[in-house]
C-alpha positions in Angstrom: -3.5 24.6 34.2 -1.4 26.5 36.4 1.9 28.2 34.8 5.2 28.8 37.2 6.4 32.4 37.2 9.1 31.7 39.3 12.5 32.2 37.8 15.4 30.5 39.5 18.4 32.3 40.3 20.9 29.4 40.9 20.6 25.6 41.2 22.1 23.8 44.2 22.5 19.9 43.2 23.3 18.6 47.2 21.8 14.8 45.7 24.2 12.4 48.1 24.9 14.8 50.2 23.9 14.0 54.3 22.4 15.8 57.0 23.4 18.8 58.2 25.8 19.4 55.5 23.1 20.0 52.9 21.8 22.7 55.0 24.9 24.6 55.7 25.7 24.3 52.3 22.3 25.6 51.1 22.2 28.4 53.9 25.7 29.2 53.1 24.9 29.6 49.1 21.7 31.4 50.0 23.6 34.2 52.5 25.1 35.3 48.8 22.3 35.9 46.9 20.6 39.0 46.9 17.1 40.2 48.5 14.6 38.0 46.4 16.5 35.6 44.1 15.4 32.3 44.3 17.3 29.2 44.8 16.7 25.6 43.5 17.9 23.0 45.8 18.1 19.3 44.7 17.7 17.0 47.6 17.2 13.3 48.2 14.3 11.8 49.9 13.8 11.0 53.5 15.4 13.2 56.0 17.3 16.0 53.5 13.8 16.8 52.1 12.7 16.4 55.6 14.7 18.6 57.4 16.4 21.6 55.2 12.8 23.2 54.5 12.0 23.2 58.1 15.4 24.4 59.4 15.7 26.9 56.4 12.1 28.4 57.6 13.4 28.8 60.7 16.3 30.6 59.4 14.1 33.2 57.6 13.5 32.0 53.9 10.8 31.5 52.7 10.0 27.9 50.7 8.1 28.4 47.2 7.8 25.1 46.7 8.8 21.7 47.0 8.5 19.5 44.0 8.8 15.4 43.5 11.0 14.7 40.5 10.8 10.6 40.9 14.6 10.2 42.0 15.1 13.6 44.0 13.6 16.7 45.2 13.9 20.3 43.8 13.0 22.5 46.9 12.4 26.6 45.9 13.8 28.9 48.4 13.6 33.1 48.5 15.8 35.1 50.3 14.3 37.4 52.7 
């Protein structure tokens, strides 16, 4: 059984939400936070789940994870 010890900071809900706005919204939310506060992004499937992890890793952040949830995805993101 494996626990998560990661506590999320703030939740992004971007569900409906098209490419590349989810992104500069997430980026935008994420240049707020502080050094190592995490952020939980929910995404739809195809190419927002697709492409915000990618271009966010390119950006810097680092992705925890990047869960399923049926309907949506909840992507995990750490500020450098």
């Amino acid at each position: 059984m494996t626990e998560n010890l990661t506590t999320t900071n703030e939740l992004l809900d971007l569900r409906g939400t098209p490419c590349p706005i989810n992104f500069v919204r997430t980026k935008l939310r994420l240049e707020r936070m502080a050094a190592g506060e995490i952020l939980e992004v929910w995404l739809d499937g195809g190419e927002p789940i697709e492409q915000v992890p990618d271009s966010l890793k390119m950006e810097g952040y680092k992705i925890l994870e990047i869960s399923d949830r049926s309907e949506f995805f909840s992507l995990s993101v750490q500020c450098p």
